[in-house]
mmCIF file as Biopython writes it, N, C-alpha, C and O atoms, coordinates in Angstrom:
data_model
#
loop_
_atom_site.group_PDB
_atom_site.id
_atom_site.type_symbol
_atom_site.label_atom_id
_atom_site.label_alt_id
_atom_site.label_comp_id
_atom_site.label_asym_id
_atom_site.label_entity_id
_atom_site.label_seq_id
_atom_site.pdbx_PDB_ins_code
_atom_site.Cartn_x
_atom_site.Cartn_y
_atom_site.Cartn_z
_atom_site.occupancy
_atom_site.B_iso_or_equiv
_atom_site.auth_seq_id
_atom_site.auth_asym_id
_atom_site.pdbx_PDB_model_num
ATOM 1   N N  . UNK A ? 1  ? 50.668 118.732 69.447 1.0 0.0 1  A 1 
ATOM 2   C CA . UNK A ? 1  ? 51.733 119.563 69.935 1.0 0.0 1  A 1 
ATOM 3   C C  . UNK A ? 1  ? 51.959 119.240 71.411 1.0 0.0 1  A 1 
ATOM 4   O O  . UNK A ? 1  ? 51.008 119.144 72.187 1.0 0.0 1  A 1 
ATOM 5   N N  . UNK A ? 2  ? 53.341 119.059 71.824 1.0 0.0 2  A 1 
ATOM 6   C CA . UNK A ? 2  ? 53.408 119.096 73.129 1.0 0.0 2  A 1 
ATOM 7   C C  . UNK A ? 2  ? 53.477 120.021 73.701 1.0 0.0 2  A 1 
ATOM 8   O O  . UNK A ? 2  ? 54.034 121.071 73.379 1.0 0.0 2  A 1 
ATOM 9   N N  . UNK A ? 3  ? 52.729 119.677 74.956 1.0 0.0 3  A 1 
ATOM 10  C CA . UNK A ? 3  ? 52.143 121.405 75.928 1.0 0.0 3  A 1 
ATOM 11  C C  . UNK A ? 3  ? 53.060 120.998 77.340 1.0 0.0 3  A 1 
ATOM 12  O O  . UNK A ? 3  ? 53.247 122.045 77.961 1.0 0.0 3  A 1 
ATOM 13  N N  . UNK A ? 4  ? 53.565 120.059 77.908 1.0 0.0 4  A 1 
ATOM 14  C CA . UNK A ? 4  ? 54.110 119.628 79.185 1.0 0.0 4  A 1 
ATOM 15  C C  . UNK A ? 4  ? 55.346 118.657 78.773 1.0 0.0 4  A 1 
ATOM 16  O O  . UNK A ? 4  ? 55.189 117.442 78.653 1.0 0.0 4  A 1 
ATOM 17  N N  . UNK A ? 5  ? 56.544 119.284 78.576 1.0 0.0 5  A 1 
ATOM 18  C CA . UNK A ? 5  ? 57.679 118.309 78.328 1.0 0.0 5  A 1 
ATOM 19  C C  . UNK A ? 5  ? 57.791 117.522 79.903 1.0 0.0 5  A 1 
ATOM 20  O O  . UNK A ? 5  ? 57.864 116.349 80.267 1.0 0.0 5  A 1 
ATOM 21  N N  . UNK A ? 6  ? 57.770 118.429 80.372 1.0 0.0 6  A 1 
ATOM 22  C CA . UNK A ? 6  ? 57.979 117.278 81.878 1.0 0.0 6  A 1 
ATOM 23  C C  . UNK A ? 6  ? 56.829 116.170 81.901 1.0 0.0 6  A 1 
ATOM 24  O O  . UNK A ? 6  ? 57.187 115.106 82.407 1.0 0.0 6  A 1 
ATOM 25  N N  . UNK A ? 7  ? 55.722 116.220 81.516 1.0 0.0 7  A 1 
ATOM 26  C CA . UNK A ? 7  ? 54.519 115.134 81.642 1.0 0.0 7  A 1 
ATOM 27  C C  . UNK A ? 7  ? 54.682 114.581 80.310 1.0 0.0 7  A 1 
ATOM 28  O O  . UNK A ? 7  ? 54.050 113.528 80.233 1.0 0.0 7  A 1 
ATOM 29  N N  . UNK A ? 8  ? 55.322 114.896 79.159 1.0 0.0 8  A 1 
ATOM 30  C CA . UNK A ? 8  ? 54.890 114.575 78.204 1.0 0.0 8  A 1 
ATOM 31  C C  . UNK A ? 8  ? 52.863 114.778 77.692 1.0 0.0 8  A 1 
ATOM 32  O O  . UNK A ? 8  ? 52.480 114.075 76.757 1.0 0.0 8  A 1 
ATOM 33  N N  . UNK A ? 9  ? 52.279 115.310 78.081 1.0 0.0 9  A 1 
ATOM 34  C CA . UNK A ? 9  ? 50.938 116.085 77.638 1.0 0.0 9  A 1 
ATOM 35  C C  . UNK A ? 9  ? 50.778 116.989 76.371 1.0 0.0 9  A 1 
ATOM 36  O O  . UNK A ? 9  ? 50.960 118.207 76.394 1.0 0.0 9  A 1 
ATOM 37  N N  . UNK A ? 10 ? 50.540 116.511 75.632 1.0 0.0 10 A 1 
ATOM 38  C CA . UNK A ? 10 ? 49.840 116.996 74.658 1.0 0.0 10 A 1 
ATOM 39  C C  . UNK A ? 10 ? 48.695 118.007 74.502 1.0 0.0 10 A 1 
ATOM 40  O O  . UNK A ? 10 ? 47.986 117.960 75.507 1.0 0.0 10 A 1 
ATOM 41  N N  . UNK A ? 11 ? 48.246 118.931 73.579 1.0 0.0 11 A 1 
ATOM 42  C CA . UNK A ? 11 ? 47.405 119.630 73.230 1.0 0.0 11 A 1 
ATOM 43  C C  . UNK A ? 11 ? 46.184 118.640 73.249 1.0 0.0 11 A 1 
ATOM 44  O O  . UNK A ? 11 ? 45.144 119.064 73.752 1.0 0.0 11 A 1 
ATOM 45  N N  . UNK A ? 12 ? 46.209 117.534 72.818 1.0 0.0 12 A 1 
ATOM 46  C CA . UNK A ? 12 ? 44.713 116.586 73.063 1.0 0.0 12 A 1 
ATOM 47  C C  . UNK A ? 12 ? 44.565 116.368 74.475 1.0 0.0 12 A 1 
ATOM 48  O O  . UNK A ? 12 ? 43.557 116.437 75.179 1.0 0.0 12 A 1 
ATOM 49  N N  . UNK A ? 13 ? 45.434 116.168 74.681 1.0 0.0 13 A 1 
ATOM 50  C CA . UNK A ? 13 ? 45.042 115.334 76.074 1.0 0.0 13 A 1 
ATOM 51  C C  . UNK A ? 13 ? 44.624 116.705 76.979 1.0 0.0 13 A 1 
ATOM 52  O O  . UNK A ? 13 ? 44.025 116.439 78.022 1.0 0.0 13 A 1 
ATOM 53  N N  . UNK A ? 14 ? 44.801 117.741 76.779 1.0 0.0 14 A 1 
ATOM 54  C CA . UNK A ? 14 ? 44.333 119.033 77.608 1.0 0.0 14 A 1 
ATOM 55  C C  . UNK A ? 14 ? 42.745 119.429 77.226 1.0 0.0 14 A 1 
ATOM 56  O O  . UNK A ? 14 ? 41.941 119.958 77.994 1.0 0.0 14 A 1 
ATOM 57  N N  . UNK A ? 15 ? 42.459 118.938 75.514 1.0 0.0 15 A 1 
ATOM 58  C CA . UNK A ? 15 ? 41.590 119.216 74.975 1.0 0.0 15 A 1 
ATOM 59  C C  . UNK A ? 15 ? 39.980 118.288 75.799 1.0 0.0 15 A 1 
ATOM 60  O O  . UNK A ? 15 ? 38.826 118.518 76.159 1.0 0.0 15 A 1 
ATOM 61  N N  . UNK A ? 16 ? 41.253 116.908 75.693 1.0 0.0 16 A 1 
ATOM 62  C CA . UNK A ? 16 ? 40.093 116.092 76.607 1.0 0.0 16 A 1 
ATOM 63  C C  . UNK A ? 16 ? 39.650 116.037 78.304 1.0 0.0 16 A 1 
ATOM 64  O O  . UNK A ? 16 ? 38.579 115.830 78.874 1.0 0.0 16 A 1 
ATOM 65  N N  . UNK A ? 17 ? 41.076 116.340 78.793 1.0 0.0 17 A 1 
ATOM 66  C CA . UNK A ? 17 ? 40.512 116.994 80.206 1.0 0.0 17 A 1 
ATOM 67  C C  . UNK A ? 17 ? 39.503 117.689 80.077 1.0 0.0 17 A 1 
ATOM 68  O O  . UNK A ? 17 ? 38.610 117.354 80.855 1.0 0.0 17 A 1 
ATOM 69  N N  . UNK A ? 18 ? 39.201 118.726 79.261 1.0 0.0 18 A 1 
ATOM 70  C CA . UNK A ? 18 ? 38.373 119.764 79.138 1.0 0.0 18 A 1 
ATOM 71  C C  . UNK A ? 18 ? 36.659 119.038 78.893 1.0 0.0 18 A 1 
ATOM 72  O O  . UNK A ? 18 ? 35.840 118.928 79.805 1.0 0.0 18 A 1 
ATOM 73  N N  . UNK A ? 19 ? 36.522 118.788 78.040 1.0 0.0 19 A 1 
ATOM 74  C CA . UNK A ? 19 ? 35.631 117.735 77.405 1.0 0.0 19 A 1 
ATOM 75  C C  . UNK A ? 19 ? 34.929 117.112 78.612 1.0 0.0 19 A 1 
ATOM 76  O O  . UNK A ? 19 ? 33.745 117.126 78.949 1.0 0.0 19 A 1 
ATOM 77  N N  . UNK A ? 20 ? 36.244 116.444 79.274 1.0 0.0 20 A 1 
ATOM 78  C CA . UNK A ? 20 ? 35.532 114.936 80.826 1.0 0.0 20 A 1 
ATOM 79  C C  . UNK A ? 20 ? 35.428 116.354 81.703 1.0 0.0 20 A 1 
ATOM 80  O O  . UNK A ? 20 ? 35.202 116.013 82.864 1.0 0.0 20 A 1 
ATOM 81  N N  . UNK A ? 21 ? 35.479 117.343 81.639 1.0 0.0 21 A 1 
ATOM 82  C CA . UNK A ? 21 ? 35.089 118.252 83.026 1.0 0.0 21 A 1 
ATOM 83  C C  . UNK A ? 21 ? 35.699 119.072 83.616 1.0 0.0 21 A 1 
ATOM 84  O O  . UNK A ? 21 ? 35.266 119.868 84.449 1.0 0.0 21 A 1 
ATOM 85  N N  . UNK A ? 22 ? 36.988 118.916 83.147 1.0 0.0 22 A 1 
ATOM 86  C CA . UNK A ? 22 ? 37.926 120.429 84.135 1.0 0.0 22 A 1 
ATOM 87  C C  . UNK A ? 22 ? 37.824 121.256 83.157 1.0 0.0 22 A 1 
ATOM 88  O O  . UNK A ? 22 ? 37.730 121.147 81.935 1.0 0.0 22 A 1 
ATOM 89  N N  . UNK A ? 23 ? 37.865 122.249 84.025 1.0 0.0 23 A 1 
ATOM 90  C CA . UNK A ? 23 ? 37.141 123.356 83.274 1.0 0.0 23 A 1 
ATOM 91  C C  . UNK A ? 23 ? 38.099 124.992 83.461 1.0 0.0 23 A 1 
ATOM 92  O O  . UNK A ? 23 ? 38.134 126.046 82.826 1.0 0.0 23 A 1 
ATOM 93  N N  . UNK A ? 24 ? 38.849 124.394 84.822 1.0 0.0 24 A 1 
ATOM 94  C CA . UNK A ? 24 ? 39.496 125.580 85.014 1.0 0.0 24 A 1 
ATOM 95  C C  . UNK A ? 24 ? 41.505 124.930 84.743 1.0 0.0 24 A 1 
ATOM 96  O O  . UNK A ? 24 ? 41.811 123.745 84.875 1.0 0.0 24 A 1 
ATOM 97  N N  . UNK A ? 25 ? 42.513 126.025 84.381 1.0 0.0 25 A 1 
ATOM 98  C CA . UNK A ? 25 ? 43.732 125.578 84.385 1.0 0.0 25 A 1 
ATOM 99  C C  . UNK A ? 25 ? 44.129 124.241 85.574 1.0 0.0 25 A 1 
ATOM 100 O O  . UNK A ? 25 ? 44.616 123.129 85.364 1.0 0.0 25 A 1 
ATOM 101 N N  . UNK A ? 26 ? 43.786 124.757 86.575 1.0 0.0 26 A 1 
ATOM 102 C CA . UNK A ? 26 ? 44.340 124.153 87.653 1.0 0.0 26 A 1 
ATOM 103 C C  . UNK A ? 26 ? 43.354 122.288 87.591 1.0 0.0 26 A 1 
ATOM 104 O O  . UNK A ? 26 ? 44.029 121.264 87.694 1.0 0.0 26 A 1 
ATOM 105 N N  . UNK A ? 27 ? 42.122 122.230 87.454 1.0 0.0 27 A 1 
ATOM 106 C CA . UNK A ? 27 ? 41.822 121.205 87.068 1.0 0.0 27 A 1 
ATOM 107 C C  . UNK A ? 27 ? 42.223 120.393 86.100 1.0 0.0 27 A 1 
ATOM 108 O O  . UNK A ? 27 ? 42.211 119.163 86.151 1.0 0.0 27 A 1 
ATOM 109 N N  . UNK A ? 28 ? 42.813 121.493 84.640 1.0 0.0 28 A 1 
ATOM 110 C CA . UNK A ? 28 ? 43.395 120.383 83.396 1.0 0.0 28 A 1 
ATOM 111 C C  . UNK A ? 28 ? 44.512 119.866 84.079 1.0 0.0 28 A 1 
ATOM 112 O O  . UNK A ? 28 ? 44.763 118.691 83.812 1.0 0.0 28 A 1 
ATOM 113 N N  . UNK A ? 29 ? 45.470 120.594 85.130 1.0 0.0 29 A 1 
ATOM 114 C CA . UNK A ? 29 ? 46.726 120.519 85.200 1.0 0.0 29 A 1 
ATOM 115 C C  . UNK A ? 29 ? 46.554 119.057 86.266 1.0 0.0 29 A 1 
ATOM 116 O O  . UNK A ? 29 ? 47.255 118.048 86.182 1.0 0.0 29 A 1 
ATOM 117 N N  . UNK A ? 30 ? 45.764 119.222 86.956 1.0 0.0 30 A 1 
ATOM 118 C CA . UNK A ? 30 ? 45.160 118.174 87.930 1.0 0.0 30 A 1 
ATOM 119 C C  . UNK A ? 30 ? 45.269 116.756 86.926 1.0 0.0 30 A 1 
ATOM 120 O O  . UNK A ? 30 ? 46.200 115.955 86.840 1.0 0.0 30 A 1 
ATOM 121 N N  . UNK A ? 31 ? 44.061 116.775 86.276 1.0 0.0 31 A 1 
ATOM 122 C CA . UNK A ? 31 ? 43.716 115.877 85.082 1.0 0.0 31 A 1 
ATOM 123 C C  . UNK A ? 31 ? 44.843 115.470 84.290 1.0 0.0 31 A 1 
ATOM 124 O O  . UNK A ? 31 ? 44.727 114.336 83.823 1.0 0.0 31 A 1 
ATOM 125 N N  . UNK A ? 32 ? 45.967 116.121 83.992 1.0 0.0 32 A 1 
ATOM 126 C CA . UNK A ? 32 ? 46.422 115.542 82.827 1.0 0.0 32 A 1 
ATOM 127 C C  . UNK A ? 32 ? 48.317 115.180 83.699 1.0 0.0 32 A 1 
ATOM 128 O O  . UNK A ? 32 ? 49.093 114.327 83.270 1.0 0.0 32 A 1 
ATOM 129 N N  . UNK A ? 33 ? 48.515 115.829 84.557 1.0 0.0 33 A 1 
ATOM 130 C CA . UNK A ? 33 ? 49.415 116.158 85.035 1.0 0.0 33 A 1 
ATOM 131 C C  . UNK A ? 33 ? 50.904 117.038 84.699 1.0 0.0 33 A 1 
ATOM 132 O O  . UNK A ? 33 ? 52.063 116.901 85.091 1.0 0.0 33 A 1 
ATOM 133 N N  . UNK A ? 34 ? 50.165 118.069 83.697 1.0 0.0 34 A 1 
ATOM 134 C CA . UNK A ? 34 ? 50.666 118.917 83.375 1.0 0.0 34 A 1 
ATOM 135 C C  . UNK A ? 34 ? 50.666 120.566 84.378 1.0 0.0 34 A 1 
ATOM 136 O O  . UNK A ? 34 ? 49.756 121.237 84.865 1.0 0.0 34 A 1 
ATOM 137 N N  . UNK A ? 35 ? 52.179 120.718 84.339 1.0 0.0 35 A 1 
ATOM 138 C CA . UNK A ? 35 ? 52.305 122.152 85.140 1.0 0.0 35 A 1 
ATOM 139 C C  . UNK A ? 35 ? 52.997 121.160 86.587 1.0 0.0 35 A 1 
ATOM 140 O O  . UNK A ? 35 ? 53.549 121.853 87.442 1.0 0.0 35 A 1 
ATOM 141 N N  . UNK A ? 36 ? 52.976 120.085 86.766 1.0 0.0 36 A 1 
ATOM 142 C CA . UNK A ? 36 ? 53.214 119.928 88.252 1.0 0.0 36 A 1 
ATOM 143 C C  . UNK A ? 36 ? 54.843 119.961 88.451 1.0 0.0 36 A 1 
ATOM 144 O O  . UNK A ? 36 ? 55.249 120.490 89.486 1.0 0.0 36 A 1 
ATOM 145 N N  . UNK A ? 37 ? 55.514 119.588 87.803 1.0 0.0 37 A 1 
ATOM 146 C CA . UNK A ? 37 ? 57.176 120.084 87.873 1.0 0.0 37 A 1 
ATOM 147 C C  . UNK A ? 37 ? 57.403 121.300 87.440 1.0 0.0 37 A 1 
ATOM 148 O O  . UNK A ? 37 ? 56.901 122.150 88.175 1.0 0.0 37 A 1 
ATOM 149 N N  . UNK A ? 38 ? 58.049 121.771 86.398 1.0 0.0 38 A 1 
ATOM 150 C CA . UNK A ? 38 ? 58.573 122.852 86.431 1.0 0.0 38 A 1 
ATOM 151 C C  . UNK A ? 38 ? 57.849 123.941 86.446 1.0 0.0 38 A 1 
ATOM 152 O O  . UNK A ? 38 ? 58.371 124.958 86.902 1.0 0.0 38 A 1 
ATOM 153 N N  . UNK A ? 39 ? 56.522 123.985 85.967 1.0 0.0 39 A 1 
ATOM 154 C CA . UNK A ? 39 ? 55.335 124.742 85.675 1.0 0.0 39 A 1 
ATOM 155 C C  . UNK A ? 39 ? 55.182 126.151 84.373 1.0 0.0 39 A 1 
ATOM 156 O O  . UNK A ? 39 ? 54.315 126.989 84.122 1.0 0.0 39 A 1 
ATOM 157 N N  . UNK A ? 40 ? 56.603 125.788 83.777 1.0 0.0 40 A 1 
ATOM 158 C CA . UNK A ? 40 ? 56.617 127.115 82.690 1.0 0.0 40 A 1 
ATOM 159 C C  . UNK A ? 40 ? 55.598 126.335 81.200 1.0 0.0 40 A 1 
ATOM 160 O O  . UNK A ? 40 ? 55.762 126.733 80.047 1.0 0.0 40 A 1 
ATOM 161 N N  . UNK A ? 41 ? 54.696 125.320 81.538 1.0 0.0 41 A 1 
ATOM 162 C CA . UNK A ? 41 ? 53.716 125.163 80.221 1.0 0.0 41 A 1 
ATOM 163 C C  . UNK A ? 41 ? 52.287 125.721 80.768 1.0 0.0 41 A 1 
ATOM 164 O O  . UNK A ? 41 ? 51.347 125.796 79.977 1.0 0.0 41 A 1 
ATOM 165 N N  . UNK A ? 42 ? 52.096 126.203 82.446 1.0 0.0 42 A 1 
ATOM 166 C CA . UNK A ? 42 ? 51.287 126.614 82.387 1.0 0.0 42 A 1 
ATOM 167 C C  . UNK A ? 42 ? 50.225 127.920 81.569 1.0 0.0 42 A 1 
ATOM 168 O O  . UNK A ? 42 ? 49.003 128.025 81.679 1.0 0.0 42 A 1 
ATOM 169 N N  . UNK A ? 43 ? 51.113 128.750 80.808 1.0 0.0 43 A 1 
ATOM 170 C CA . UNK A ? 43 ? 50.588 129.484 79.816 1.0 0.0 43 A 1 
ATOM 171 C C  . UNK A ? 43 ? 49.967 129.255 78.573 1.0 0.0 43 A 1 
ATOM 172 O O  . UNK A ? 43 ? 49.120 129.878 77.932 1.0 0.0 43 A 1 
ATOM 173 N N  . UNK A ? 44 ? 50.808 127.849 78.322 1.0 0.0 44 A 1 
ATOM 174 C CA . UNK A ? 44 ? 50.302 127.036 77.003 1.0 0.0 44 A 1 
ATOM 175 C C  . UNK A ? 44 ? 48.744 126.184 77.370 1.0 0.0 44 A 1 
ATOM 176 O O  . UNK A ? 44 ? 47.761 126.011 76.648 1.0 0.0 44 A 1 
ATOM 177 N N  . UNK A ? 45 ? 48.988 125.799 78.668 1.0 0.0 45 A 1 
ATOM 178 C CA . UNK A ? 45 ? 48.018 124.823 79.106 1.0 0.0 45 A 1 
ATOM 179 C C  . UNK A ? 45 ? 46.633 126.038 79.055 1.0 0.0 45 A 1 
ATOM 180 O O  . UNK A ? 45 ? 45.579 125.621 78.574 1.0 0.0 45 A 1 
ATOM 181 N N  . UNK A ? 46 ? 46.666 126.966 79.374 1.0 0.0 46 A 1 
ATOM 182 C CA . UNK A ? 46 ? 45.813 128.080 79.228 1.0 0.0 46 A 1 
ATOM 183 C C  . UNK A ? 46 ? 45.438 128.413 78.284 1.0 0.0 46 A 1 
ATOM 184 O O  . UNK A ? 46 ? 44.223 128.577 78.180 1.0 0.0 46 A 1 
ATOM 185 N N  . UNK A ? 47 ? 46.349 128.681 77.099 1.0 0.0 47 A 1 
ATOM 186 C CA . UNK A ? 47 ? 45.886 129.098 75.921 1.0 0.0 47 A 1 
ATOM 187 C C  . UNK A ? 47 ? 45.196 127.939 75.123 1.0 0.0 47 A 1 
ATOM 188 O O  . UNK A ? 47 ? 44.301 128.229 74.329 1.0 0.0 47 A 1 
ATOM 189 N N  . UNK A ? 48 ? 45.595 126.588 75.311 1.0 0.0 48 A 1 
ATOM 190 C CA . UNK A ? 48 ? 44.985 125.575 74.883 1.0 0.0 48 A 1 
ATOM 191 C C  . UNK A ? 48 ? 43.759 125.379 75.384 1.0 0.0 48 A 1 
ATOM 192 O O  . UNK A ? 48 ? 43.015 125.070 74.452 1.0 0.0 48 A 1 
ATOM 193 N N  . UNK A ? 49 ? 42.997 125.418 76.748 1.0 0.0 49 A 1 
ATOM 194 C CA . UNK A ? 49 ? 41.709 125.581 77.248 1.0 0.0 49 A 1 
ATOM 195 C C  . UNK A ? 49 ? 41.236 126.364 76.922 1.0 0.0 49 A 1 
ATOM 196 O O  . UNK A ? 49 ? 40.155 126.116 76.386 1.0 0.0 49 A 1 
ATOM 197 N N  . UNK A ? 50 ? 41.707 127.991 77.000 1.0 0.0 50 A 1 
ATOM 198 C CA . UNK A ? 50 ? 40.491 129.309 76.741 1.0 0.0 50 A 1 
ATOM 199 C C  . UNK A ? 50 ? 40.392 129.327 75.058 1.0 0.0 50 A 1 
ATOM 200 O O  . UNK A ? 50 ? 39.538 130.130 74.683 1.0 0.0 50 A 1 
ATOM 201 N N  . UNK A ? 51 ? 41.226 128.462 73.719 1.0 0.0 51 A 1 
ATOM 202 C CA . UNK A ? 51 ? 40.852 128.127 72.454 1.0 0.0 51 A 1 
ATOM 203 C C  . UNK A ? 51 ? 39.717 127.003 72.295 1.0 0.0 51 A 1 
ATOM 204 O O  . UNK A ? 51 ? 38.918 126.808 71.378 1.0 0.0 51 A 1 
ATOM 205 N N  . UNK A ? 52 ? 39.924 126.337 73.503 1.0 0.0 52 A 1 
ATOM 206 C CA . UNK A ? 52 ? 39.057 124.799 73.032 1.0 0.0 52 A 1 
ATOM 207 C C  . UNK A ? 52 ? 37.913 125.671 73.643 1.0 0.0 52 A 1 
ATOM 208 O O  . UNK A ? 52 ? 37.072 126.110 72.858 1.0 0.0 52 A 1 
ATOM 209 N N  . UNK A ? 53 ? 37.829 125.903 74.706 1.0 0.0 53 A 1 
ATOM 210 C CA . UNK A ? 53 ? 36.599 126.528 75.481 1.0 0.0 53 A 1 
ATOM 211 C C  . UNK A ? 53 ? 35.615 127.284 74.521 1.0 0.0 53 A 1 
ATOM 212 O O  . UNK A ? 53 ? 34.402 127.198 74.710 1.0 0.0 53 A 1 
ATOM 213 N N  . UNK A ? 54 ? 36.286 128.237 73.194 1.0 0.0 54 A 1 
ATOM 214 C CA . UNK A ? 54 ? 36.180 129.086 72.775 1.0 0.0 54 A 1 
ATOM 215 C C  . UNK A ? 54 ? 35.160 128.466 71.453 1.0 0.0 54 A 1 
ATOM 216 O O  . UNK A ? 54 ? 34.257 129.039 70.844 1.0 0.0 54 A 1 
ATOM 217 N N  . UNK A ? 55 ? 35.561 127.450 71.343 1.0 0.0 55 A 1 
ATOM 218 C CA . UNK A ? 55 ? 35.320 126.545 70.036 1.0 0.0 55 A 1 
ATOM 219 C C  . UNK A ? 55 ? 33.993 125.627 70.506 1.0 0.0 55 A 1 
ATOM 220 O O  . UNK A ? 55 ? 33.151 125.238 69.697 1.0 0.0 55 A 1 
ATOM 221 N N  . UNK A ? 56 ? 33.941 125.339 71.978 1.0 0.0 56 A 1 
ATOM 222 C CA . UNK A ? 56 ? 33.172 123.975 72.296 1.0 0.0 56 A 1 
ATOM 223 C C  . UNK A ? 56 ? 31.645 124.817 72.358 1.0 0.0 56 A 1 
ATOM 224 O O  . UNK A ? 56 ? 31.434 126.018 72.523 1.0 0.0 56 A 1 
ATOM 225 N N  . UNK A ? 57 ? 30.754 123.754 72.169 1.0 0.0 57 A 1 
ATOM 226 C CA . UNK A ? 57 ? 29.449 124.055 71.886 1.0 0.0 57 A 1 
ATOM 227 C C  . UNK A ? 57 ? 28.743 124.698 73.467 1.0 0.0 57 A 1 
ATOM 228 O O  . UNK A ? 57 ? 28.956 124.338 74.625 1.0 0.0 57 A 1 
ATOM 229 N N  . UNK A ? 58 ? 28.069 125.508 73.046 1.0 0.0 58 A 1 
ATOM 230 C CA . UNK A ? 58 ? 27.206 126.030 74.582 1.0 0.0 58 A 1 
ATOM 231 C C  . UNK A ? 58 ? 26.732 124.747 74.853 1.0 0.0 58 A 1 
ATOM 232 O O  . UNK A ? 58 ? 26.644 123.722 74.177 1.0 0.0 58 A 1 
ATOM 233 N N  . UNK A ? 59 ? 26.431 125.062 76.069 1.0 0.0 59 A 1 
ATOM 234 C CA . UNK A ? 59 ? 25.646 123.932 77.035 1.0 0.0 59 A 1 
ATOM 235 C C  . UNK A ? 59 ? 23.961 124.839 77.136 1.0 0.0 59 A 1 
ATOM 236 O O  . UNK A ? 59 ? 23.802 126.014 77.467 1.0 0.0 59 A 1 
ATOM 237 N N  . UNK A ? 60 ? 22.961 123.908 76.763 1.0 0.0 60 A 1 
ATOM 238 C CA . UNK A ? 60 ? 21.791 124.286 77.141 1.0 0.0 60 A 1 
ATOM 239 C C  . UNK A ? 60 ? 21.705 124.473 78.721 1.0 0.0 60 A 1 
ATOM 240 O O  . UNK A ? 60 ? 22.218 123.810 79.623 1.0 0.0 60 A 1 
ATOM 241 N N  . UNK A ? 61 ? 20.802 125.708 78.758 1.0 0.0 61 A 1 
ATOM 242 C CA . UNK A ? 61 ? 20.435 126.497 79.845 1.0 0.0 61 A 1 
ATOM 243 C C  . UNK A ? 61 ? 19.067 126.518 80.166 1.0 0.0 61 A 1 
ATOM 244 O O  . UNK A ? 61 ? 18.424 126.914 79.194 1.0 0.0 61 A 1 
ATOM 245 N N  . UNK A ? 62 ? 18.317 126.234 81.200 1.0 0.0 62 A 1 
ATOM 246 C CA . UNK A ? 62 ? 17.364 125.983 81.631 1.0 0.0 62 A 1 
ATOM 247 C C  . UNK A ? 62 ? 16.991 126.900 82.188 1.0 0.0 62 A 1 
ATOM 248 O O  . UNK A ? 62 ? 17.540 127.410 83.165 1.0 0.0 62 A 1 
ATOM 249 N N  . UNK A ? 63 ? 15.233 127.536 81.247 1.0 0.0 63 A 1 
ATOM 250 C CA . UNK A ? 63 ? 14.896 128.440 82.219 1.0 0.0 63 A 1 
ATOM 251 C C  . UNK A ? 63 ? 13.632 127.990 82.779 1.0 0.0 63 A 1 
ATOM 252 O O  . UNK A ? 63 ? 12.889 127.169 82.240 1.0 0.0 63 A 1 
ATOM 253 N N  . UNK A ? 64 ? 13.387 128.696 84.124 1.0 0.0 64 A 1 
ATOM 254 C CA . UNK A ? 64 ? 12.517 127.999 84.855 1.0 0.0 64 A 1 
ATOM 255 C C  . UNK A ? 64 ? 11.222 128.834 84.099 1.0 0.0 64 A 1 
ATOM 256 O O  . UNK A ? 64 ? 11.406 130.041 83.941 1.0 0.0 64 A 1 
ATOM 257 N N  . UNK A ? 65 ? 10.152 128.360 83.706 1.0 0.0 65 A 1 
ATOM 258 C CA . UNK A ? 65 ? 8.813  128.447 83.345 1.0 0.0 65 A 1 
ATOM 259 C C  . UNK A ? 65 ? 8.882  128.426 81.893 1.0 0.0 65 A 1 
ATOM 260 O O  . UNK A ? 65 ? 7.924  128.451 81.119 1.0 0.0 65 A 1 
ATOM 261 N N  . UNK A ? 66 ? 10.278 128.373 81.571 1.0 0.0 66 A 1 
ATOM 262 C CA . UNK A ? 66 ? 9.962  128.106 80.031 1.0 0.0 66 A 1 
ATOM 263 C C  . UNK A ? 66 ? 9.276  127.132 79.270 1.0 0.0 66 A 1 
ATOM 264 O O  . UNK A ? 66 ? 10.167 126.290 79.151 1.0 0.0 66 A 1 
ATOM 265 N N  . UNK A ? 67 ? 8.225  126.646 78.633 1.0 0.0 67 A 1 
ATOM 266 C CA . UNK A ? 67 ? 7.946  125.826 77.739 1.0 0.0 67 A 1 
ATOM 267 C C  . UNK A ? 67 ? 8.670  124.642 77.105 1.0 0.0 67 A 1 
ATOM 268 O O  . UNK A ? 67 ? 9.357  124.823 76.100 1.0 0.0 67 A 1 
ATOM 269 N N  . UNK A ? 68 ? 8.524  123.303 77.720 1.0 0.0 68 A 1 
ATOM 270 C CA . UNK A ? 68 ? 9.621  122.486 76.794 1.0 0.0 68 A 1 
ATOM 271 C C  . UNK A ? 68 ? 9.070  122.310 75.138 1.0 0.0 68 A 1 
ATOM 272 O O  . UNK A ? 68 ? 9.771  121.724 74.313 1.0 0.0 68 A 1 
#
């Protein structure tokens, strides 16, 4: 689905910003170059991160004295 007619950006390509490390809107928008002209996909670009976010696997958490 396209999420940035002005960038042409896609729902993947937001999915994979996410994935390589941006983590917040303003980083996917960074990353993919979506939102930087007109900026009315920034809601989509949001809802597409806080779904993928929602879906992607926890990250192990390290506690200090725990037992490996």
């Amino acid at each position: 689905m396209i999420v940035c007619h002005c960038a042409a950006v896609n729902d993947e390509a937001v999915r994979r910003a996410y994935d390589e490390g941006a983590r917040t809107v303003s980083q996917v928008c960074r990353s993919t170059g979506a939102g930087q002209d007109c900026g009315s996909c920034i809601f989509t670009v949001k809802r597409v991160v806080c779904q993928h976010e929602a879906l992607a696997p926890a990250s192990p958490v390290e506690v200090e004295g725990a037992a490996s």
